[in-house]
N, C-alpha and C positions, 0 to 999 in steps of 0.2 A: 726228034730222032725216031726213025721205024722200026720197030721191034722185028726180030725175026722170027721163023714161024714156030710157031704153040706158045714162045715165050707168055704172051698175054695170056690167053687160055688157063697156062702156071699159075701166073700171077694174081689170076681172077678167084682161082680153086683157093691158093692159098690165103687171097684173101677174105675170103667167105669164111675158112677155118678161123681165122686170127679174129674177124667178128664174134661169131658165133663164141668163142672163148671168152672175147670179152663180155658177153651175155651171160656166159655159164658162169662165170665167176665173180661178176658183180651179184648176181643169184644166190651163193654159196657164200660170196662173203657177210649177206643178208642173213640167210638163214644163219650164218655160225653165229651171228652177231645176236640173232633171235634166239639159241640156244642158250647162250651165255659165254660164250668160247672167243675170246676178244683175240687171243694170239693167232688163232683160227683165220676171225675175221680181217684182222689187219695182212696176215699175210695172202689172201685171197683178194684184197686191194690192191694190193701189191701188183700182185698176178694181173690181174684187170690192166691195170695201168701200164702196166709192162706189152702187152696185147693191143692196147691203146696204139704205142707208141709204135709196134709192128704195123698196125695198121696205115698210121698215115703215114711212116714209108713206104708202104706196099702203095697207095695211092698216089703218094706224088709220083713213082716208078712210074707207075702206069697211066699215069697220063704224058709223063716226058718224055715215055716210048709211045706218045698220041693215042696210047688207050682210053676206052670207057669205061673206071671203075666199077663193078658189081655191088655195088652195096646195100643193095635191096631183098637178098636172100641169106636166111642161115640154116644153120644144117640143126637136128632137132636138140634142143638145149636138157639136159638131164638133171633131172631133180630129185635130191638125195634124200631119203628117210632120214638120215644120221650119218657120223662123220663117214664113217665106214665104207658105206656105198660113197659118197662123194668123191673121196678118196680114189675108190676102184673106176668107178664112175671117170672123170678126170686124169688119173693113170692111163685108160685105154685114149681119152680121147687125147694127149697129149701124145701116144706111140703111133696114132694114126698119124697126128701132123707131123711126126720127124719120121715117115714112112714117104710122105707126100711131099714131104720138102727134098728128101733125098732123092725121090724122081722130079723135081725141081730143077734141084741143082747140076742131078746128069744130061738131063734135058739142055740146058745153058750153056754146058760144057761142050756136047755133042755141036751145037748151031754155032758157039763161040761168043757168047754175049759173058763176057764175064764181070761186066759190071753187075747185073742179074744175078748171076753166081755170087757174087760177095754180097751182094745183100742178105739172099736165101741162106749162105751159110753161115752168116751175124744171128739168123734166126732162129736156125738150127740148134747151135751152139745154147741159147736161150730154153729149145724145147728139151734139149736131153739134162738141162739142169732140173727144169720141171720131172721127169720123166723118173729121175734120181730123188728128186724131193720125195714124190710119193710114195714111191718103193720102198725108201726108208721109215717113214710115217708107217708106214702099214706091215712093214717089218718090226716094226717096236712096236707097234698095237699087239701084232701075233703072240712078241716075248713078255710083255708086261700088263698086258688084257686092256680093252677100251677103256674100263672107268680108270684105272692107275692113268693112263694116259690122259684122260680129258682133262681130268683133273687138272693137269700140268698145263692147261690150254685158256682156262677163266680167264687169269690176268693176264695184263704183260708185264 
């Protein structure tokens, strides 16, 4: 099938993001694991995996619409002193992609490809859960201070 126009283009940007995540949080779930913070780390597997799995749908899309997946670039991966920056780190880079995904999905709507569309917004849906994870994280570090918090994070 032919994709119509910018779709790939989309497809390519948001694929580069969903790499690039899976980068930053196999990264993050390293380090937490290197700190000592196992709930940390596993739910940052999580995460990876979850990206993982964006990813190779963004890839079979894009080539069933006879594209060339991008998968050779990522955008710069951020590496966190401590939870905190990681956190805030990962917060912004997740508001970027449901920034991106939302001109994604108007973009799809606008040409009519709305197979495109329900992918993007499977994905979405995915990124404002992330978007909400951390907010809250970083909202209870505010009310309960980091080390009360880590604490709660060693085991699982």
């Amino acid at each position: 099938m032919k994709a119509k126009e910018g779709v790939l283009e989309f497809l390519n940007q948001v694929l580069r993001s969903e790499l690039t995540a899976v980068h930053q949080y196999l990264l993050h779930a390293a380090l937490c694991k290197n700190w000592g913070y196992e709930r940390l780390q596993e739910h940052y597997s999580h995460l990876a995996n979850e990206e993982v799995q964006h990813s190779a749908g963004l890839i079979d899309h894009i080539l069933y619409l006879n594209g060339t997946p991008e998968v050779g670039q990522l955008d710069p991966i951020v590496r966190g002193e401590d939870v905190g920056t990681l956190f805030r780190a990962d917060l912004d880079f997740e508001r970027d992609d449901v920034e991106l995904l939302r001109k994604a999905i108007a973009h799809c709507a606008k040409v009519g490809d709305f197979t495109t569309r329900h992918l993007l917004e499977h994905m979405i849906e995915d990124s404002e859960e992330h978007v909400d994870w951390f907010e809250v994280r970083l909202r209870t570090i505010d009310q309960v201070g980091l080390d009360r918090f880590l604490s709660e994070q060693i085991k699982k």
